[in-house]
Structures are given as structure tokens and as C-alpha cells.
C-alpha positions in Angstrom: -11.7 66.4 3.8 -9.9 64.8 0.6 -12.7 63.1 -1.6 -10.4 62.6 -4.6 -12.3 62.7 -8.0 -10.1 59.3 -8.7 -11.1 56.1 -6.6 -8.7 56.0 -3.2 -9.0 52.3 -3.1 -7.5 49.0 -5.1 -11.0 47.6 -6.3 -12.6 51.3 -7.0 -9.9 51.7 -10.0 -11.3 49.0 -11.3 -15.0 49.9 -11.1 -14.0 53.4 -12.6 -12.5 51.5 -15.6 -15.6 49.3 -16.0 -18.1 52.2 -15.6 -16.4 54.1 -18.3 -16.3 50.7 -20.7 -19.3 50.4 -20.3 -20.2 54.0 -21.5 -17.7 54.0 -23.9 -19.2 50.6 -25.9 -23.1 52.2 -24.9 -21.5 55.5 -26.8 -19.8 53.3 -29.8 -23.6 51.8 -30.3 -25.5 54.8 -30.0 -23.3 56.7 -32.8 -23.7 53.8 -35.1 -27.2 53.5 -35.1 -28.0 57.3 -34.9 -25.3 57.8 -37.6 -27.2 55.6 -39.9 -30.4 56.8 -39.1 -28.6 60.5 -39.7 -27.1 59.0 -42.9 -30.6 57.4 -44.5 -32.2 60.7 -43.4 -30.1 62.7 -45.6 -29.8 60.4 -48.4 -33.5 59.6 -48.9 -34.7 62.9 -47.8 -37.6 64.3 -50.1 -35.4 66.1 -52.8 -33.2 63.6 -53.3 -32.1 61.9 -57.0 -31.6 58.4 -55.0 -33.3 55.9 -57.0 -36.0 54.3 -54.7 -37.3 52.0 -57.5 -34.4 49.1 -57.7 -33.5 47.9 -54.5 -29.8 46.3 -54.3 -29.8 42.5 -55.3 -26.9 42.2 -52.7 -28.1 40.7 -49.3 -27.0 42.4 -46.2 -27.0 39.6 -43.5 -23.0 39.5 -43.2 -23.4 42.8 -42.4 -26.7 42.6 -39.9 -25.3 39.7 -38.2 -21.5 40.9 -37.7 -22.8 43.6 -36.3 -25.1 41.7 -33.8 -22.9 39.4 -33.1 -20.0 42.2 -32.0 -22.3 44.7 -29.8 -23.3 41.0 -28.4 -20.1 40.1 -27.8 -19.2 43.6 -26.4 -21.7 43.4 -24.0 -21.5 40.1 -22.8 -17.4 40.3 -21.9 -18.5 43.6 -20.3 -21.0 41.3 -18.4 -18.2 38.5 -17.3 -15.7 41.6 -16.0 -19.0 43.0 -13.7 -19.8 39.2 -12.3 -16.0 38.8 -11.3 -15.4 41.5 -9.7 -18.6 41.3 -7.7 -17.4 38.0 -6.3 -14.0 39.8 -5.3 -16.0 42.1 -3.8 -18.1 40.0 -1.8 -15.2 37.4 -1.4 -12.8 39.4 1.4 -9.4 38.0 2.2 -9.2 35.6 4.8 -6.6 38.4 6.8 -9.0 41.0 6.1 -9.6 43.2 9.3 -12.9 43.4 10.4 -14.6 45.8 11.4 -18.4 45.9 13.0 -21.1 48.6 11.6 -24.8 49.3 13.2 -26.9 51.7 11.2 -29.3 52.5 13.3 -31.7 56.1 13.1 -29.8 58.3 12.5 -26.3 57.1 13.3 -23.5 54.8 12.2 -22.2 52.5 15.8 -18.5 51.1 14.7 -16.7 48.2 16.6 -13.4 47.0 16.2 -12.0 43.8 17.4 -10.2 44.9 20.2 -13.2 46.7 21.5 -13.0 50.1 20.5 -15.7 51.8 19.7 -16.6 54.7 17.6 -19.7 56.8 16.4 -19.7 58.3 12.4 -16.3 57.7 12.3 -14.2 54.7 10.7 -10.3 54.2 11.2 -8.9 51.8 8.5 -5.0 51.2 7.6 -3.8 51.7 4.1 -2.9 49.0 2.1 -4.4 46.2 4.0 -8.1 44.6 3.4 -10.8 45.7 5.6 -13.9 43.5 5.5 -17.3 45.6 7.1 -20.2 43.5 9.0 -22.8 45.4 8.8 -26.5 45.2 10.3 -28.9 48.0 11.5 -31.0 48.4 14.3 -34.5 49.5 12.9 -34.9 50.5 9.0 -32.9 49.9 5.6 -29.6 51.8 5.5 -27.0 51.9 3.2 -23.2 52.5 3.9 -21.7 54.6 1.4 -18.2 55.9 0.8 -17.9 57.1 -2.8 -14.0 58.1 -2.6 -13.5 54.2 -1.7 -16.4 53.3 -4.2 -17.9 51.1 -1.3 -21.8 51.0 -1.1 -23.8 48.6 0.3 -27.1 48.4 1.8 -27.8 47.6 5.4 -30.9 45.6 6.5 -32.2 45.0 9.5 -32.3 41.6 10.7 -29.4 40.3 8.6 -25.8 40.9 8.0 -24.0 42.5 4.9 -20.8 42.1 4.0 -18.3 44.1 1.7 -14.5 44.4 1.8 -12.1 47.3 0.2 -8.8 48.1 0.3 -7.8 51.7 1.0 -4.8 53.1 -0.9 -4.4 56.5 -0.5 -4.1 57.7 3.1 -6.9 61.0 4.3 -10.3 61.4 5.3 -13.8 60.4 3.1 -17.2 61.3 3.3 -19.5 58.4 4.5 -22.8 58.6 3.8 -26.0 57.2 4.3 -27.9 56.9 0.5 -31.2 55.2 1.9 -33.9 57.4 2.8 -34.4 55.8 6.1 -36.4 59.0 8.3 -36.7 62.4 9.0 -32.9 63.3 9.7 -31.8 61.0 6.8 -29.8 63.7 5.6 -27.4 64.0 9.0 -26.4 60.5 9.1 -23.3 60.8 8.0 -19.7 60.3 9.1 -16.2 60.2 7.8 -13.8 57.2 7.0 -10.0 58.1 8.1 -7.4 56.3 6.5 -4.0 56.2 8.0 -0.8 54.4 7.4 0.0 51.0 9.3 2.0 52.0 11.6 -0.3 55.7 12.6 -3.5 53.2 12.7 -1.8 51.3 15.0 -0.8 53.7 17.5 -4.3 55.3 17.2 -6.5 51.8 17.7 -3.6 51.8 21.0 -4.7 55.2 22.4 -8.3 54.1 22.3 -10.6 53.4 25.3 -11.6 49.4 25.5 -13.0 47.3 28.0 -11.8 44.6 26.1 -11.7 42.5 22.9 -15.3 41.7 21.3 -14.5 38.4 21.8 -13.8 38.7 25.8 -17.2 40.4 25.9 -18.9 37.5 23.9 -17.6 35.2 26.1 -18.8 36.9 29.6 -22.4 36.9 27.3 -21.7 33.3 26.4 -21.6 32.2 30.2 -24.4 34.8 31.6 -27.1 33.5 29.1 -26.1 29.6 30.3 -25.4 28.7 26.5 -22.4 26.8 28.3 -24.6 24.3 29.4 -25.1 22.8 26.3 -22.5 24.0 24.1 -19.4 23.9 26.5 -20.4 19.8 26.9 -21.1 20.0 30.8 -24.8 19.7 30.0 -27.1 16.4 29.2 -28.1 18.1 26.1 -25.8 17.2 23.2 -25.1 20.4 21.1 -22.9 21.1 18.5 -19.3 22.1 19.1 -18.3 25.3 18.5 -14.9 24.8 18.3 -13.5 25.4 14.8 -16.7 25.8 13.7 -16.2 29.3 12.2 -15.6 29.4 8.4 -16.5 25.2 7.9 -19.1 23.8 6.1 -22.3 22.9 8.2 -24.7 20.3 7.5 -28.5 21.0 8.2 -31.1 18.9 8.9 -33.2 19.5 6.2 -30.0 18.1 4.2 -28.6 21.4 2.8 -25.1 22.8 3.7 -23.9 26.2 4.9 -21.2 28.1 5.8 -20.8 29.1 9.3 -19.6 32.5 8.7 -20.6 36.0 10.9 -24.2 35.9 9.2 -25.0 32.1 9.8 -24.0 32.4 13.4 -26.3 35.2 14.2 -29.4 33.0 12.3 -28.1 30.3 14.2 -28.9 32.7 17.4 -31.7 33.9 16.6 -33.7 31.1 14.6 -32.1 28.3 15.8 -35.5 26.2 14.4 -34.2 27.1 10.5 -30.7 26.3 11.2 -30.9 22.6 12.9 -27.8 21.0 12.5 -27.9 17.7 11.5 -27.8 14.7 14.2 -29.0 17.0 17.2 -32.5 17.7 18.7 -34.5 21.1 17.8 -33.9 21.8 21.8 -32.0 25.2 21.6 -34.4 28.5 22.4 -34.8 31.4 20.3 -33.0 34.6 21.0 -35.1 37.2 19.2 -35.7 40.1 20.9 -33.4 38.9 23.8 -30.2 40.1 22.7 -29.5 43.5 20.9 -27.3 43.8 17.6 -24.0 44.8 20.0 -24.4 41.9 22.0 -25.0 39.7 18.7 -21.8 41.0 17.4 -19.8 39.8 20.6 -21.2 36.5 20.7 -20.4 35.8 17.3 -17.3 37.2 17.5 -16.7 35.1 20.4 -17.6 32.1 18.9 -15.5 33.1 16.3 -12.7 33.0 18.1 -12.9 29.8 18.8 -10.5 26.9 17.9 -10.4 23.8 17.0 -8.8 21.4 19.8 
């Protein structure tokens, strides 16, 4: 097990580097004000000769406000790094791989797109992004790799996203940092990151009875959805061809983007989601589909392209 002391991914170097600005400017305002309090301490103590009786005449509001205005200043451009590199963060690349992840008690269930499967174990390539979908089955989780400096939380009933790019090839620690039960402490796993060409190989020597997309499809046809959305029916749907990644205009006049977490609130409250220009006819599938079967049909639907 190599957990390096130094982040083993491109965006970690960069959250070291803001952690330790961050302490550095918190330490550069902590030693001036305890300095001067240090300094008047010892200048005014008791037995000192300082004359108390004659304030100076000279103002000090350069002073007070240059030094405002710089710890302000400080903090604020240690403010504006933080919110970009949260959007990165949360923004993958478009060719990012994707991988699936289910918390559930007391467990981590990975999927990759070609339908392998694995349990407290992630394979990733170096040097290429790899975006996580993650959802859990029951309580809050939270997906942790501190070598990678990935850690996100995972909720039930919605999906989280976060993206990293590994750079330094060996197995992690993955950890789950959420109290979520009484063998908490065992859900845990490793993250193995191999080389393009290795990871490649190894996603070939894995069992699979087929793409996640293959499976969303057979799931598409057996729950009739079909009928409406593959235009054979009377009811008119909306086409889900291309639809992946576009905008999507609601009903209620707002707009949203039809990525992996829209599509499974489109599946699952179908009444929230009503696309402009068609009739609030489609059922709810709550607690008619389970979160692997969720990630299939979204993956299928995914796959879809434009005509």
C-alpha cells in the first residue's frame, strides 16, 4: 500500500498548495497581532518609564487601514483560488472515464462501462481523467481517497459527482469518513492505479455480461418505456436521442441539464421534471428500480445519439 505523504493526483498538488497558503497568510496574521499585543505588553508593562500622559498627535488610520485592507485582500484572492478550483473539480472533462459507485452498509459496489464489476476495489489509468457517479443505497456515505485528495459525500437518493486525475501509478486507501452504522469502520477499499496500457489489459481480463448500456437497454424494453419513448406509442414523449448533456426546458419554465443526475430524477419523479410541451403521463419509478438498474438505464440513455 503506497499512500504518498504528497498528493498522487494533478488537482491534489494544487489543494496541498492552497491548504498551506492558506495557513501560511492565517500564520502571517496571527504573529502580527500577537506580536503587537506581545510588544504593548512589554512596553506598557507596570515598571515601565513610557510616558502614558501625552498621547501621539500623529493619526494612525494609514496604518489601520493598510493593514485591513491587505489581510482583506489576502484573504479574498485566497477565496477566488478555492471557488475555481471547486468548479474544476466539479466540472470533469468531457473524455473523462466514468466510473459507477454505490455506497451502501457497509460496502462500496463499483461499475465500469463495459460492465465490470467490482467490490472495495477501484481500477483507474494514470494520466487520464476519471469522473465518479456516486449514489448509495440506504444512509449518507462519503467516498474518500486522501492520497488522490478526493472526498465527497454520498447521499441517498441523488447522485454526486467528482473527477481526479491520477498521476502516480500504486495502490490508495479508500475510505468511508461518514459514520454511517455499526461496521462504519470496515467500509473500506483500495483504489489501484495502473498505467494505460496495464489498465487496459486488466478491464480485458475481467468477467462482463456486457456494457452498462446493453443492460439499460434490455431494462429499457422489459419495463415498456419503448412505448412511449421509442415513438411506437400514441403517447408523445420526449426523444431521447441526443438528449444526454443538452439543455432541457421544463414546464414550469426553468432549464436543466440532462446529465447522469437529471436522468435518474427524470426516472424517478418524472412529476418535477415535466418537460415542456408534453403531458404529465409518465409513471413514477420509485421503489421499482434499484440504484444498479438506475445506473444502466441512464447509461443507456446515455448512449444514445442524435439521428
Amino acid at each position: 500500500m503506497s499512500d504518498p505523504l504528497f498528493a498522487a493526483s494533478a488537482t491534489g498538488m494544487e489543494i496541498d498548495h492552497l491548504i498551506w497558503a492558506l495557513l501560511a497568510v492565517s500564520a502571517g496574521m496571527l504573529a502580527l497581532v500577537f506580536g503587537l499585543m506581545l510588544l504593548f505588553v512589554i512596553r506598557y508593562r507596570a515598571s515601565s518609564p513610557v510616558d502614558r500622559g501625552h498621547p501621539a498627535e500623529e493619526k494612525s488610520w494609514r496604518i489601520e487601514i493598510g493593514w485591513t485592507a491587505a489581510t482583506l485582500a489576502a484573504f479574498f484572492g485566497l477565496f477566488l483560488w478555492g471557488d475555481l478550483l471547486y468548479e474544476r473539480l466539479y466540472l470533469p472533462p468531457a473524455d473523462a472515464f466514468k466510473v459507477f459507485v454505490v455506497g451502501k452498509q457497509w460496502m462500496w459496489k463499483l461499475e465500469y462501462p463495459g460492465g465490470q464489476r467490482e467490490i472495495n476495489s477501484l481500477h483507474v489509468p494514470a494520466g487520464r481523467p476519471v469522473e465518479l457517479i456516486l449514489t448509495s443505497e440506504d444512509v449518507i456515505h462519503d467516498f474518500s481517497v486522501p492520497a488522490l485528495r478526493v472526498k465527497q459525500d454520498v447521499v441517498p437518493g441523488r447522485y454526486e459527482s467528482v473527477w481526479f486525475e491520477a498521476t502516480r501509478p500504486g495502490t490508495y486507501h479508500l475510505f468511508c469518513t461518514q459514520f454511517c452504522g455499526t461496521d462504519h469502520a470496515a467500509m473500506g477499499g483500495t483504489v489501484t492505479v495502473l498505467s494505460e496500457a496495464d489498465f487496459t489489459q486488466w478491464l480485458g481480463r475481467q468477467d462482463s455480461d456486457g456494457t452498462l448500456a446493453a443492460a439499460g437497454r434490455e431494462l429499457f424494453l422489459s419495463r415498456g418505456c419503448d412505448g412511449c419513448h421509442g415513438g411506437r406509442g400514441t403517447v408523445r414523449a420526449p426523444a431521447l436521442e441526443g438528449l444526454f448533456g443538452g439543455p432541457v426546458t421544463l414546464a414550469d419554465g426553468g432549464t436543466a441539464v440532462a446529465d447522469e443526475a437529471y436522468l435518474r430524477d427524470a426516472i424517478l419523479r418524472p412529476d418535477r421534471l415535466r418537460v415542456a410541451g408534453y403531458p404529465a403521463v409518465m409513471p413514477s419509478f420509485a421503489g421499482r428500480l434499484d440504484e444498479d438498474e438506475l445506473l444502466k438505464l441512464v447509461a443507456y440513455i446515455e448512449s444514445l445519439e442524435a439521428h
